[in-house]
C-alpha positions as CSV (number, residue, x, y, z in Angstrom):
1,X,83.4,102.8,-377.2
2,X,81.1,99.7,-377.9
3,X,82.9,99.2,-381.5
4,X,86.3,98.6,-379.7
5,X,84.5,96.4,-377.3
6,X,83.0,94.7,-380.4
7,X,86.4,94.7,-382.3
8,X,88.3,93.3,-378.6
9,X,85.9,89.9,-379.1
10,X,85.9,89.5,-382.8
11,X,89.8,91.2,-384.0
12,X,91.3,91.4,-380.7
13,X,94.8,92.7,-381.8
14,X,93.0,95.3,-384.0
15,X,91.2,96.6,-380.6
16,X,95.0,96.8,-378.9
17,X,96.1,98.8,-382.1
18,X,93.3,101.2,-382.3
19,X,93.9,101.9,-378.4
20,X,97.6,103.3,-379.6
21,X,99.2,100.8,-377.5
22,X,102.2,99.4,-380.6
23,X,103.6,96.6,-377.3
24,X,100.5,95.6,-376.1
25,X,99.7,95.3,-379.6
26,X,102.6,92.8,-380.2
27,X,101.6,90.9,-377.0
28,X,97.7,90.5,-378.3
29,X,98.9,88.8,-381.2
30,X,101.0,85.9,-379.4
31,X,97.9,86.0,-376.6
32,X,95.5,85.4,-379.9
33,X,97.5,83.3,-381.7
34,X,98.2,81.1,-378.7
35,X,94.4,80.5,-377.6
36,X,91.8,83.0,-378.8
37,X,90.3,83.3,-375.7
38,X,93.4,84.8,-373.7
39,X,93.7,87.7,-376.7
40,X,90.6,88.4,-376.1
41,X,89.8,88.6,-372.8
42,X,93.6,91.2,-372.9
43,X,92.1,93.0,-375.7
44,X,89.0,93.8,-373.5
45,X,91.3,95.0,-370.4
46,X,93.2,97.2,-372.7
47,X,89.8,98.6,-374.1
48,X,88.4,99.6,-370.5
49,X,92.0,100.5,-369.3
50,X,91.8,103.1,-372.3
51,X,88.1,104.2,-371.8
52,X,89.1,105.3,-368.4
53,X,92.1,107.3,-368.9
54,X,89.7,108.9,-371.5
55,X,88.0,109.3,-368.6
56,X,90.1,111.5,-366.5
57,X,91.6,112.8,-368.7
58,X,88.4,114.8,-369.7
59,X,87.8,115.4,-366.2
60,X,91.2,117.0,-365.6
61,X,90.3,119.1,-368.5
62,X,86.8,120.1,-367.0
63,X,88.7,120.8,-363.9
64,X,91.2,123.1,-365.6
65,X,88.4,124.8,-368.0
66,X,87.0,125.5,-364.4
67,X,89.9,126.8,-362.9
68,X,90.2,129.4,-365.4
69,X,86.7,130.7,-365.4
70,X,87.0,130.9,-361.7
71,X,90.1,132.9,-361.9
72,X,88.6,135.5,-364.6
């Protein structure tokens, strides 16, 4: 997670892209070519935004891998 963090600050449309986000993507790249500071700061949001459905999504699967030992 820290290289996309890195990647948000130094190749912000690179961070988007590696998130699988193709629109946001297109977005970075007019933030960052605008001012690099805007692209950036996006890149970052998009970065945490996807660390946390990472997030739940592993607990959902915790919660499901649960259910099923609970139900054997």
């Amino acid at each position: 997670m820290e290289m996309r963090y890195a990647l948000a600050i130094l190749v912000p449309p690179l961070a988007v892209f590696k998130c699988k986000r193709p629109t946001q993507t297109a977005l970075n790249v007019a933030l960052t070519l605008c001012f690099f500071v805007p692209g950036a700061l996006h890149a970052a949001m998009i970065v945490f935004d996807h660390s946390e459905e990472q997030r739940a999504q592993d607990v959902q699967n915790a919660i499901r891998e649960w259910q099923k030992r609970a139900a054997a």
